[in-house]
N, C-alpha and C positions, 0 to 999 in steps of 0.2 A: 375446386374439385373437378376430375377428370370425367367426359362426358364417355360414357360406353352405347356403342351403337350394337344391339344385337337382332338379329333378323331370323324369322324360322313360319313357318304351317303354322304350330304349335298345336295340331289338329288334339288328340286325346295328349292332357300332362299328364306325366309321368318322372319317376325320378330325375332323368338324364335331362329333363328341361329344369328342374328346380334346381340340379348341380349345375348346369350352364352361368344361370340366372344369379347362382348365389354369389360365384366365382366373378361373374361382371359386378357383382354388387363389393364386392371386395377390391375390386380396383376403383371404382367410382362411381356414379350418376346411372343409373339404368334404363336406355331408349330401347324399348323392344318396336321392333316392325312386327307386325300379322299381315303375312301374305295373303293379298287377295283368294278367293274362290279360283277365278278365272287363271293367276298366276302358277298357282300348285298346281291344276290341270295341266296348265304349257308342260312345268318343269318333269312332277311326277306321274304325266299320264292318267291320273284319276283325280275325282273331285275329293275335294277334304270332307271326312265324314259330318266334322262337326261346321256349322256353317260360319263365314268370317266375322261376323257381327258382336256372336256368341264365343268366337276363339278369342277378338279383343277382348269382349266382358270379363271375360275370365283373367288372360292376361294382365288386365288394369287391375285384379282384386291379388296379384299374387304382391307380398312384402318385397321381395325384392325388387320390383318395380317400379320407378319413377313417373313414368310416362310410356304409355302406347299409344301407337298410330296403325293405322290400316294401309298399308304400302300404296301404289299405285296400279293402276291397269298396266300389264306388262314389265309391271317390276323394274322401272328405271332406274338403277343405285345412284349414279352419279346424282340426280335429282334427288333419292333421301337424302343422302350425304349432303349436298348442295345446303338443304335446309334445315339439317338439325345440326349439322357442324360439330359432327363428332372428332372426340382427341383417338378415340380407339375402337376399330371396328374388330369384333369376337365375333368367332367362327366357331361351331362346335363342330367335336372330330370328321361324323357323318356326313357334314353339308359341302353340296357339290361344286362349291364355288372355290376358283381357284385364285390362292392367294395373288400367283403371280400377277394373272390379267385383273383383279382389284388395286394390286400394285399402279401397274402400267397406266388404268383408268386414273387413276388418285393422281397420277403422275401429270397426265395430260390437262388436267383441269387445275393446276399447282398448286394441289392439297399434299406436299412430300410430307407435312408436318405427322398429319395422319397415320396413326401406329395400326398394323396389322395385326391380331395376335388369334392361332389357332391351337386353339384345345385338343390334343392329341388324342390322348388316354379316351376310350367310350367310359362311361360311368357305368358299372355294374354290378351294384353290391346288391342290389334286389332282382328278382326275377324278371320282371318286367319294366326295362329300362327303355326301349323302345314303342312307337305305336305301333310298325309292323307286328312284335311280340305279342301286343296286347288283343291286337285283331287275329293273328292266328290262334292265342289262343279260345277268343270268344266263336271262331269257329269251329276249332275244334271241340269244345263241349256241346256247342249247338249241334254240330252233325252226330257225335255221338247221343244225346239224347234223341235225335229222330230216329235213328239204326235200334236205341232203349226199346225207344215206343212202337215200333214196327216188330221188333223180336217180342214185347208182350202180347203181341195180337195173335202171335201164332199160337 
């Protein structure tokens, strides 16, 4: 069976993580990475809501998962790769990493075997397919409730 290396925050799940997930699980074996705390700071500028401990837990209990691991400090791929010796690293549409210089990297350490495959399509059949989505809109009910409770005061 084919090993699938799939890497992400995985901060709040949401559809577009279980479609990721299921789609790896339909080619093979399923390695998910949990980006460190420290890691998703470097990348997206802000700490992950939910903290890394609790994003594996979770992770480790979804079905289509085989195996999770907690990335490293600074996010070294070639060192995941190195040690779980994946046949196919999956990329979802959103993630900022570019196939080519994963290429190039796979290339220099002489993993060519290594399949690259990226997920074009965003998944969108429900409303909130994103955790940006989910956080804008738990914002925006929260501030409307405070603007609620301020306008019954008058």
């Amino acid at each position: 069976m084919r090993k699938v290396l799939v890497a992400g925050t995985w901060d709040i799940i949401h559809p577009g993580h279980i479609a990721l997930l299921s789609k790896a699980k339909e080619i093979g074996q399923v390695v998910v990475i949990v980006a460190r705390d420290s890691t998703v700071k470097r990348i997206k500028g802000r700490e992950p809501i939910i903290p890394e401990d609790q994003r594996l837990m979770v992770i480790r209990n979804l079905k289509q998962v085989d195996e999770a691991l907690l990335g490293y400090e600074g996010e070294d791929l070639m060192r995941i790769v190195l040690n779980i010796k994946p046949d196919i690293i999956l990329l979802g549409p959103n993630q900022p990493t570019s196939e080519d210089e994963i290429r190039k990297r796979l290339d220099q350490e002489g993993l060519k075997h290594i399949q690259i495959i990226r997920l074009h399509e965003l998944y969108e059949e429900y409303k909130f397919c994103s955790t940006s989505a989910i956080i804008e809109e738990i914002l925006r009910r929260y501030c409307q409730r405070l603007i609620d409770q301020k306008l019954s005061r008058l």
